[in-house]
N, C-alpha and C positions, 0 to 999 in steps of 0.2 A: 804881357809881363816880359820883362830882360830876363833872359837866362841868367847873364853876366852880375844880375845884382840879386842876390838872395840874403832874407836873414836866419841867424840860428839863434836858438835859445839853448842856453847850458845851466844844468842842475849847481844845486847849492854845494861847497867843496867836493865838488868835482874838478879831471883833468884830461888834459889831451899832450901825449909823450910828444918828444921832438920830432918834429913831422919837416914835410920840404913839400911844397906847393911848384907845378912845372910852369907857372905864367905870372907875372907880377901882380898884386890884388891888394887893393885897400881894407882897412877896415873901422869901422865906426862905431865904437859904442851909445849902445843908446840905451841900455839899463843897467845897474847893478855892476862890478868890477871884477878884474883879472889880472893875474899876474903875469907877465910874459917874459920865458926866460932864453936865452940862447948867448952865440956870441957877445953879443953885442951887450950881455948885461942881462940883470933885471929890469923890468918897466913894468910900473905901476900905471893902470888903463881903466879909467872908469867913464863915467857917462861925459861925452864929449870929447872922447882919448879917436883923436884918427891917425891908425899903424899904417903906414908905406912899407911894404914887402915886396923887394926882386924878387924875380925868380931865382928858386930854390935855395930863396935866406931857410937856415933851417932854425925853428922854432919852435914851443912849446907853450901851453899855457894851463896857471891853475886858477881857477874860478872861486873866489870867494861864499861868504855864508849865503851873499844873495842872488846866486847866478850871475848871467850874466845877458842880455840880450845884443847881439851885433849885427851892424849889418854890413853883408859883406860886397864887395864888387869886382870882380876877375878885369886888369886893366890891360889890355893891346902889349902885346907882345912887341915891341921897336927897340932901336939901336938904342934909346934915349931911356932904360929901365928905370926907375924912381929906385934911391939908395935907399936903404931901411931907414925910418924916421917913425918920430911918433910925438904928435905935439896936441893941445888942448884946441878945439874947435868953438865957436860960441851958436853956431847954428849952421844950419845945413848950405849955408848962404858961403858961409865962409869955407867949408867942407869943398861946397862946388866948384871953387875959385883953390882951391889945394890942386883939387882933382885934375885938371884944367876943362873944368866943364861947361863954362861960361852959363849964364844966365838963360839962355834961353835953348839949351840943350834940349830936346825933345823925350829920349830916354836914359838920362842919365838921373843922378841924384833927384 
């Protein structure tokens, strides 16, 4: 297993305060919705929502009635950090190619 990619699962309205993350890390929803609030606005994140987070965007999010399951990925620390974004995915295919994890990546996505 990668270290780098874990998922979590989050209870029904539940939350996690503004937090700040030290290495830039993706994230993917793959059940159920969340809110995610900080500078940058509200965003609304449900199954197929993938977040790009720098390092130490700080962040928050609250988890709707139906949790939420995500899956996470800690991404290489470089000059070249990914700006905060967050855009509709249609499968893990397209995910991979966000990521820049080409097709035939071994342990990525």
């Amino acid at each position: 297993m990668n270290p780098s990619l874990f998922e979590t699962r989050h209870g029904s309205d539940t939350a996690l305060p503004l937090h700040r993350h030290g290495q830039p890390y993706a994230a993917l929803v793959l059940a159920g919705e969340y809110l995610e609030f900080g500078p940058d606005g509200p965003v609304r994140c449900g199954p197929g929502s993938l977040v790009m987070h720098p390092p130490f965007h700080a962040h928050g999010n609250h988890f709707g009635r139906r949790g939420a399951r995500v899956l996470n990925l800690a991404l290489p620390l470089v000059s070249a950090a990914p700006a905060f974004s967050a855009r509709q995915v249609p499968d893990l295919a397209v995910a991979r190619e966000a990521l820049g994890c080409g097709p035939a990546a071994p342990d990525a996505l």
